[in-house]
PAROPA-411576 format. One record per residue (C-alpha): x, y, z; residue number from 0. Coordinates in steps of 0.25 Angstrom, whole numbers, plus 2048, in hexadecimal, padded with zeros to 3 digits. Example, Ala and Ser with C-alpha at 12.3 -4.5 7.8 and 13.67 -1.06 7.14 Angstrom:
atom xx 831 | yy 7EE | zz 81F | resi 0;
atom xx 837 | yy 7FC | zz 81D | resi 1;
***
This chain:
atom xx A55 | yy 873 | zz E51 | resi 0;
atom xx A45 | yy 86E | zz E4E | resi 1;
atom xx A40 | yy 867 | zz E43 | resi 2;
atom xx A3B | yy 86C | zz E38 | resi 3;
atom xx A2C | yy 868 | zz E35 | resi 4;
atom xx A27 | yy 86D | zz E27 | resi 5;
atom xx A2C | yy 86E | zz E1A | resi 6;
atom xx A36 | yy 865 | zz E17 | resi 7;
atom xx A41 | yy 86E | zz E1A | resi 8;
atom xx A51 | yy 86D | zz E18 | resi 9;
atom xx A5B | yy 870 | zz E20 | resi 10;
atom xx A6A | yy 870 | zz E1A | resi 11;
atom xx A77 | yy 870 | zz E1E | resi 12;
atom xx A82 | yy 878 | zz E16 | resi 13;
atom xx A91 | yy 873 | zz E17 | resi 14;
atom xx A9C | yy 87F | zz E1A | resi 15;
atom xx AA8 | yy 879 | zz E16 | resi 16;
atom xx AA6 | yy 86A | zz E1A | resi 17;
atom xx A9E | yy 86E | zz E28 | resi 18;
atom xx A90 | yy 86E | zz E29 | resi 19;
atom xx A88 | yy 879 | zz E2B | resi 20;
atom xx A7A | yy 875 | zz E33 | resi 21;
atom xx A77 | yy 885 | zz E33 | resi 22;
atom xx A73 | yy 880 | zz E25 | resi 23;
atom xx A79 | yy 88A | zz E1B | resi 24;
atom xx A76 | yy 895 | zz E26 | resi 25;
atom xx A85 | yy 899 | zz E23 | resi 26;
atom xx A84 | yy 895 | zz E14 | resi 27;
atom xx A85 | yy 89F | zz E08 | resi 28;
atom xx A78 | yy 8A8 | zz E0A | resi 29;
atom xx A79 | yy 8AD | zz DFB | resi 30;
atom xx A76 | yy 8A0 | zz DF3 | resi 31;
atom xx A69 | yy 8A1 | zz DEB | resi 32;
atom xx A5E | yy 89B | zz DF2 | resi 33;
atom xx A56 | yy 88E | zz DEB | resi 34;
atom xx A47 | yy 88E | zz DE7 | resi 35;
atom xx A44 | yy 888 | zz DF4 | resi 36;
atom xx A4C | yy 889 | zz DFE | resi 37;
atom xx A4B | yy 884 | zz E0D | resi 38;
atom xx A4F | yy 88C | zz E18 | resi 39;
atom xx A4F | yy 885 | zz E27 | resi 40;
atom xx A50 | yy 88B | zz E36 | resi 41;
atom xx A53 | yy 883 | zz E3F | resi 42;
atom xx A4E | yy 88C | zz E4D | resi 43;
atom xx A54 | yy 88E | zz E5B | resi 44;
atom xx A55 | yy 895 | zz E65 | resi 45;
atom xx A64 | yy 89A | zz E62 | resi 46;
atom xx A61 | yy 8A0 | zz E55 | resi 47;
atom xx A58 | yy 8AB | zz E5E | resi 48;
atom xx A5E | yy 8B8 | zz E5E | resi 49;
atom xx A5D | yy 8BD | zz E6D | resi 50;
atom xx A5C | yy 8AE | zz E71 | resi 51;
atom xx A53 | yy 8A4 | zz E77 | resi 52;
atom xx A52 | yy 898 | zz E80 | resi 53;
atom xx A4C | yy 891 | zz E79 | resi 54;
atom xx A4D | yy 881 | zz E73 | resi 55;
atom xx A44 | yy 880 | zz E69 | resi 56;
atom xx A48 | yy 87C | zz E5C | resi 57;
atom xx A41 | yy 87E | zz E4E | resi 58;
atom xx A44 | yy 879 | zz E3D | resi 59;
atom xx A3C | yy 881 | zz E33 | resi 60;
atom xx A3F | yy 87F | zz E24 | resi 61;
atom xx A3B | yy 88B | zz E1B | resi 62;
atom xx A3A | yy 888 | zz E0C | resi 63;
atom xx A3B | yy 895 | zz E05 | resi 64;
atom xx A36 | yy 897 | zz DF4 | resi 65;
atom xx A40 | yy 8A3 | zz DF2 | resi 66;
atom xx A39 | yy 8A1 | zz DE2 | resi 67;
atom xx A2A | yy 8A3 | zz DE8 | resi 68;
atom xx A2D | yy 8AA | zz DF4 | resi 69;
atom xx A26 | yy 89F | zz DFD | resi 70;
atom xx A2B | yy 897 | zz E0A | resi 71;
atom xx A25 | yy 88C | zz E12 | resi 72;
atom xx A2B | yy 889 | zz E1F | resi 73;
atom xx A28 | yy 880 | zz E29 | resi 74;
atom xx A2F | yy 87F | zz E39 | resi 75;
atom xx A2F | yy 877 | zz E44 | resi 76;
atom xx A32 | yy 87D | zz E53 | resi 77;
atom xx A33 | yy 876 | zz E61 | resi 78;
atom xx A31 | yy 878 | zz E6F | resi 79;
atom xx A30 | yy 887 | zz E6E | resi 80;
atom xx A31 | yy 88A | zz E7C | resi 81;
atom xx A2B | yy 897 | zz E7C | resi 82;
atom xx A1E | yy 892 | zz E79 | resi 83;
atom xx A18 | yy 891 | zz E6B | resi 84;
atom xx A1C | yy 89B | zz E61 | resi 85;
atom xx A18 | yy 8A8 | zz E61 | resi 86;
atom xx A1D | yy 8A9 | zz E52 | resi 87;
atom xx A27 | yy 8A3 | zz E49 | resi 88;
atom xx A2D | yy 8AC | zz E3E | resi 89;
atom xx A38 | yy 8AE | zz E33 | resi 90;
atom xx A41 | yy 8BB | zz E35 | resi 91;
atom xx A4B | yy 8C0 | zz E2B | resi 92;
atom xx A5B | yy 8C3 | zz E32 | resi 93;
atom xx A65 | yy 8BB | zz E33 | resi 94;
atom xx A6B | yy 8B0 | zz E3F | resi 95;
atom xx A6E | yy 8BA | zz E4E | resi 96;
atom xx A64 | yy 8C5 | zz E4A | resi 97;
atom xx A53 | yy 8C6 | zz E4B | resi 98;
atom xx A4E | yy 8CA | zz E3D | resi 99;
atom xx A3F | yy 8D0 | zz E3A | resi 100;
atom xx A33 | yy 8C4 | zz E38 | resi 101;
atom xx A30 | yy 8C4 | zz E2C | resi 102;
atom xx A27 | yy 8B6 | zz E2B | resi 103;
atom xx A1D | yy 8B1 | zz E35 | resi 104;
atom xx A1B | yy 8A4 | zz E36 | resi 105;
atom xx A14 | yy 8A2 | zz E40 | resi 106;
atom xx A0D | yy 8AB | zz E4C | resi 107;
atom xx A08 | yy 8BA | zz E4A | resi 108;
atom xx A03 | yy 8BC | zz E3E | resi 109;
atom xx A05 | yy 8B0 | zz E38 | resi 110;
atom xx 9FF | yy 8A1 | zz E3B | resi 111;
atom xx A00 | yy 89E | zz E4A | resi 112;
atom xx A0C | yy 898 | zz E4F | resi 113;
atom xx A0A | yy 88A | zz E55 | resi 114;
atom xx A04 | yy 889 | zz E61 | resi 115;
atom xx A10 | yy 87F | zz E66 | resi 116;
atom xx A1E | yy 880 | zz E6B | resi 117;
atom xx A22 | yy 876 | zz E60 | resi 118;
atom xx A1B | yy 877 | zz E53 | resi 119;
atom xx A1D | yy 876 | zz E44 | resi 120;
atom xx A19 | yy 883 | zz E3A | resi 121;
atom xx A18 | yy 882 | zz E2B | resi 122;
atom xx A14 | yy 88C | zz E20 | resi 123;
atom xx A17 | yy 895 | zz E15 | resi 124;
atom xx A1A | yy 8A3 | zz E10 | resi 125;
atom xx A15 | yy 8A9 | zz E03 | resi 126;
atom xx A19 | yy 8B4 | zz DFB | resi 127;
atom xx A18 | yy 8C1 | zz DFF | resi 128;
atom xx A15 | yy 8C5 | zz E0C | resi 129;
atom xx A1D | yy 8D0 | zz E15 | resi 130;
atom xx A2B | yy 8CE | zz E13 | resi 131;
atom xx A27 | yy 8C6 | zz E04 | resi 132;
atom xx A30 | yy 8BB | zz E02 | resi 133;
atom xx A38 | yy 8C2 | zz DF8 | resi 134;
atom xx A47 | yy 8C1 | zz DF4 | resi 135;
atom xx A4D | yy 8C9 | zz DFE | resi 136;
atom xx A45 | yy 8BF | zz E09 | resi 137;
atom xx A49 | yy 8B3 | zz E03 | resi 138;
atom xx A57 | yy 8BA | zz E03 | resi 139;
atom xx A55 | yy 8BA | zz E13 | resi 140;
atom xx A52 | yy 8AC | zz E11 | resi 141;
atom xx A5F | yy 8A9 | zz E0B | resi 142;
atom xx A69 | yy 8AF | zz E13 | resi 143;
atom xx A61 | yy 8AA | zz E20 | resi 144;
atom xx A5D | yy 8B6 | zz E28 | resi 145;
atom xx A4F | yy 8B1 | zz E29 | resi 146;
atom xx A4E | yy 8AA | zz E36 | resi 147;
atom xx A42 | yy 8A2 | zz E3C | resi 148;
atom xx A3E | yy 8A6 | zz E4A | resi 149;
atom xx A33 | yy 8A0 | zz E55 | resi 150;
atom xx A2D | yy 8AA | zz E5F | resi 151;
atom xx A29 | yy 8A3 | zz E6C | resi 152;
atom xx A1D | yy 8A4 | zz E73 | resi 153;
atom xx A24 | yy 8AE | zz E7C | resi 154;
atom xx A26 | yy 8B6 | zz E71 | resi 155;
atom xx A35 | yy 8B5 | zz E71 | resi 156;
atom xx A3F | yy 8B0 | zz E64 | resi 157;
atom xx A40 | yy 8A1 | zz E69 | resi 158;
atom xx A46 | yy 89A | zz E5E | resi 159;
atom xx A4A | yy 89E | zz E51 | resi 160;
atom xx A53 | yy 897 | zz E44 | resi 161;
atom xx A5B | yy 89F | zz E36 | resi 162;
atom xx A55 | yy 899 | zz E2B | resi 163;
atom xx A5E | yy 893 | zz E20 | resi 164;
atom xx A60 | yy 891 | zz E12 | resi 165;
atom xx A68 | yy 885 | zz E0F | resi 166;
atom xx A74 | yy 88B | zz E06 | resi 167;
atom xx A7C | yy 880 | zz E04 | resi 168;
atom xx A84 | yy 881 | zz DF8 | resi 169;
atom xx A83 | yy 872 | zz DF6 | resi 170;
atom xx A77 | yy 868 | zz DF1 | resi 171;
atom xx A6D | yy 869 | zz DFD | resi 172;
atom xx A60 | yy 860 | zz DFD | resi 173;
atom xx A56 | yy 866 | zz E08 | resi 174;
atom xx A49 | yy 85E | zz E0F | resi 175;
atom xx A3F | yy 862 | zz E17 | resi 176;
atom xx A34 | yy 85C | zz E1F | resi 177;
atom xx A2A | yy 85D | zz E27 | resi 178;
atom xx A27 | yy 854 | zz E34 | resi 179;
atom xx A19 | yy 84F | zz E38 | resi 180;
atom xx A16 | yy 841 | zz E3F | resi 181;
atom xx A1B | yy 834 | zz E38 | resi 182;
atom xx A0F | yy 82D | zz E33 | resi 183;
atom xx A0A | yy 823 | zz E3E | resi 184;
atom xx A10 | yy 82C | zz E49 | resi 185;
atom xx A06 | yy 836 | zz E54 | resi 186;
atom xx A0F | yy 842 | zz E53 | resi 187;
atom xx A0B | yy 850 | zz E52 | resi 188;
atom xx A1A | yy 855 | zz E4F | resi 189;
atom xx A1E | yy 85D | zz E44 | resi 190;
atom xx A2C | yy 861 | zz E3E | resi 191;
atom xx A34 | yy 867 | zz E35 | resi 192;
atom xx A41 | yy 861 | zz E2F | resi 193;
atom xx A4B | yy 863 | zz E25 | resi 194;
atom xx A56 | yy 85B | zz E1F | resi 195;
atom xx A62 | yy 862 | zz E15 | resi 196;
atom xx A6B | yy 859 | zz E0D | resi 197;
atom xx A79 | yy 860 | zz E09 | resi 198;
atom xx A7F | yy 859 | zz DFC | resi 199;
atom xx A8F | yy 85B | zz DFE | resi 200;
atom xx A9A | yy 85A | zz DF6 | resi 201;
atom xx A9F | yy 849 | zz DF7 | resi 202;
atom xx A91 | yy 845 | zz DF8 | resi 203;
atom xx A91 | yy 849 | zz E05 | resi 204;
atom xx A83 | yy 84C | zz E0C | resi 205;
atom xx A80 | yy 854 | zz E19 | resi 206;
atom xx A71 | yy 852 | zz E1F | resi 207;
atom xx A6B | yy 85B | zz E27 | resi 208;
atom xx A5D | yy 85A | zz E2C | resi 209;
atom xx A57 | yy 861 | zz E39 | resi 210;
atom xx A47 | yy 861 | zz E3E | resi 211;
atom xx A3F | yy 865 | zz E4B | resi 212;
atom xx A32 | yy 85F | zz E4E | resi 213;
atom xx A27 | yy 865 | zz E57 | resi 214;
atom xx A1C | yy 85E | zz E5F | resi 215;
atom xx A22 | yy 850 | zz E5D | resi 216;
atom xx A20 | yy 845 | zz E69 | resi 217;
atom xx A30 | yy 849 | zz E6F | resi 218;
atom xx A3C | yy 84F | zz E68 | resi 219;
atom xx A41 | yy 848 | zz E5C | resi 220;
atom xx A4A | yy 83D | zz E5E | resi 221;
atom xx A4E | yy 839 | zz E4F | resi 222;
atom xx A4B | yy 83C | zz E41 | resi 223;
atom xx A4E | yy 834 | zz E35 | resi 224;
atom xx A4C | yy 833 | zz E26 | resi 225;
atom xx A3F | yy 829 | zz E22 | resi 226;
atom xx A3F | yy 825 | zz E15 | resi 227;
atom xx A33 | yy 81B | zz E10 | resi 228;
atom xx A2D | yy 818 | zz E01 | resi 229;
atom xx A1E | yy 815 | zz E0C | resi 230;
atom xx A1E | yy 826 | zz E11 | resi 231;
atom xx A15 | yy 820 | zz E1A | resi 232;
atom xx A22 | yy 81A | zz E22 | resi 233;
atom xx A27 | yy 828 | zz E2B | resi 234;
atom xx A31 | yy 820 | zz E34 | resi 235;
atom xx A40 | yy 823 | zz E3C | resi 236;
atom xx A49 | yy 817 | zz E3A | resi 237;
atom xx A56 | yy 819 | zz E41 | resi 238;
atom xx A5E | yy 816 | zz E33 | resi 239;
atom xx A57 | yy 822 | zz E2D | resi 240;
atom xx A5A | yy 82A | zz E3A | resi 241;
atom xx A61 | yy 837 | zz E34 | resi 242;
atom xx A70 | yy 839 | zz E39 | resi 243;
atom xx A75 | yy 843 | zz E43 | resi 244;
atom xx A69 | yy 848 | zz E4A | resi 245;
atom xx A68 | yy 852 | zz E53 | resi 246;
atom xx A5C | yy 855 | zz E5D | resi 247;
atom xx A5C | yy 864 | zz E5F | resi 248;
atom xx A50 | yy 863 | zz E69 | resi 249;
atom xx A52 | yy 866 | zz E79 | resi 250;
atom xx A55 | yy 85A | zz E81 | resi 251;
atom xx A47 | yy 85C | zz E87 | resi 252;
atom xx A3E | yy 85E | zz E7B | resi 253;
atom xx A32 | yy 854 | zz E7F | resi 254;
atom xx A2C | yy 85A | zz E6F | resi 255;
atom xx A33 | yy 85B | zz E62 | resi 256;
atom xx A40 | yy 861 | zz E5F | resi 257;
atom xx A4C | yy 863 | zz E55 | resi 258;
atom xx A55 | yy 85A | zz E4E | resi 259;
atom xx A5F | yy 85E | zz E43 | resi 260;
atom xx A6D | yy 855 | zz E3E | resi 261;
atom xx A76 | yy 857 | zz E33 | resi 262;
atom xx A7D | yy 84A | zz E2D | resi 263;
atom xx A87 | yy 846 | zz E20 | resi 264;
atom xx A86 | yy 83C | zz E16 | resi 265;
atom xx A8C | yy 837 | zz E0A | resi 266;
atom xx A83 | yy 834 | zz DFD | resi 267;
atom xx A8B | yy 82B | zz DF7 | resi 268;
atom xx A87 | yy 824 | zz E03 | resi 269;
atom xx A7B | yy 819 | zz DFE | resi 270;
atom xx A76 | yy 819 | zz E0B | resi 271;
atom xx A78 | yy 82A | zz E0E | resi 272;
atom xx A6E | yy 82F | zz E16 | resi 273;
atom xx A68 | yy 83B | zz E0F | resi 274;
atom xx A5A | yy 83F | zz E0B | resi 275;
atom xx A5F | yy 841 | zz DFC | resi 276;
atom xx A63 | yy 833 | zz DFA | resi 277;
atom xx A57 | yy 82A | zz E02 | resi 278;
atom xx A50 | yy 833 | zz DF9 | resi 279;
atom xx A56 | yy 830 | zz DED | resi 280;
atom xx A59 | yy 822 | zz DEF | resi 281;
atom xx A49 | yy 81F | zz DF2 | resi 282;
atom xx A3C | yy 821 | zz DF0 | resi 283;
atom xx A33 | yy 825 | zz DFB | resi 284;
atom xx A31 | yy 82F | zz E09 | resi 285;
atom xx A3E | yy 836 | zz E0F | resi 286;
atom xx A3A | yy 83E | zz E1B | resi 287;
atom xx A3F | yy 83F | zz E29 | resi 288;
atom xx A3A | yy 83B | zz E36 | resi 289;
atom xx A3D | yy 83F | zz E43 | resi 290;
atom xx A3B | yy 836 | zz E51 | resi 291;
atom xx A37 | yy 837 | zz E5E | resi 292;
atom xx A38 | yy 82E | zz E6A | resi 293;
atom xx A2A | yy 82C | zz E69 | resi 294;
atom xx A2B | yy 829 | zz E5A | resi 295;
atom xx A39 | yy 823 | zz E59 | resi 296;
atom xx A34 | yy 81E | zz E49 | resi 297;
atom xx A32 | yy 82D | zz E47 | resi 298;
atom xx A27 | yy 837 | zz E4B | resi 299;
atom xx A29 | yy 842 | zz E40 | resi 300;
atom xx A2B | yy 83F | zz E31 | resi 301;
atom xx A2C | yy 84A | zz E27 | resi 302;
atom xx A2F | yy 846 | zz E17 | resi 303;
atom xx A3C | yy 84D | zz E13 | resi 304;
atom xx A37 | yy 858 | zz E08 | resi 305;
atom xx A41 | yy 85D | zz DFE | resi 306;
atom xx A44 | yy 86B | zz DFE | resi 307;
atom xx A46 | yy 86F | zz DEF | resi 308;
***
């Protein structure tokens, strides 16, 4: 999966009796009430594609949606289209196996240009109104997930594609967001989008999962880390910060960007747990995450970790 690059969004991770479940809360109860603000991440493929495709791009887009105000920002990353550039990018309304109607344009006809890049980061906004309104029969759609992100390639066909989802855990969540530019002092034009999600389990127990994809970065990410400093001026990996059980999602010949995503446990009566809630807590200064390159091995992509409340 891709990194995320824009608005500090949050993915989490729901436990089904003891297991994890990185669909995050895909399988979850659909009826719960949905809070003020609640973040909604796709994580996009070429498997989800009804009709399927070939190919091996990855994407992260993190959608916060206002269900009092009826507004949503979004912001997604996507990587090594292979199609060409995007002919469009665009929200649909039906569930996982099926194509649904587009309902939202995000990018392409009508709409602002897509990116003239097979790797790009897109950001933006919806107002009320507008043709279907955000209503509460959409944010209904929103909650029992048949709104799905989709890319068009520059052939025109369905190239990748990902379910947005609610996190429905029914146990205290803490979600972050953030969006990825150059670390100060590095000559980077990458962008990303990343999302962290914090589960708060019964005995203290915490499960962490965090995922990203970066585009236009100087090779295919190799590492990501929390950095934390009092100086924000200071956006550095160090290997003790180095986040656990990482996964690189990317194709074994991606020269550019790419997708990461790990989910790890920790116990916070731990003093030394590795959480964002507690460095957080426990100091006074910047929490973001930074990811690596072999280029830049003390980090080419720093983004500070925004709470999503």
């Amino acid at each position: 999966m891709k990194a995320l690059a824009g608005l500090g969004l949050l993915l989490a991770t729901a436990y089904v009796n003891g297991s994890s479940n990185l669909a995050i809360a895909q399988n979850a109860d659909t009826g719960m009430r949905m809070p003020e603000n609640t973040l909604l991440v796709a994580q996009l493929d070429a498997r989800q594609v009804v009709g399927g495709s070939s190919s091996r791009a990855t994407g992260t887009a993190a959608f916060l949606l206002d269900t009092v105000h009826h507004k949503m920002t979004y912001s997604l990353t996507y990587d090594a289209l292979q199609a060409g550039p995007p002919r469009s990018i665009a929200l649909s309304n039906f569930g996982k196996g099926k194509s649904g109607e587009v309902f939202r344009i995000l990018c392409g006809k009508e709409a602002q240009p897509c990116p003239a890049s097979t790797s790009a980061t897109i950001s933006g906004r919806f107002e009320p109104g507008g043709e279907p309104p955000f209503d509460n029969h959409l944010i209904g759609e929103f909650d029992s997930q048949r709104v799905y992100v989709e890319i068009i390639g520059g052939n025109g066909e369905r190239e990748i594609r990902g379910q947005l989802a609610p996190n429905a855990a029914m146990v205290p969540v803490a979600n972050y967001v953030a969006h990825l530019s150059a670390a100060k002092g590095r000559d980077s034009k990458g962008t990303g989008t990343a999302i962290m999600s914090e589960i708060y389990l019964p005995g203290g127990k915490v499960s962490v999962f965090y995922a990203a994809t970066v585009a236009g970065t100087s090779g295919p990410p190799v590492n990501a880390g929390f950095s934390f400093s009092e100086a924000p001026d200071v956006q550095r990996f160090t290997p003790r910060m180095a986040l656990p059980k990482l996964q690189i999602l990317s194709p074994r010949d991606s020269v550019t960007g790419g997708s990461l995503q790990g989910l790890f446990d920790v116990n916070s009566s731990d003093p030394d747990a590795f959480f964002a809630r507690r460095i957080l807590s426990s100091r006074h200064g910047e929490l973001g995450i930074v990811i690596t390159t072999s280029r830049f091995p003390d980090g080419e992509l720093y983004g500070i970790l925004v709470p999503v409340h």
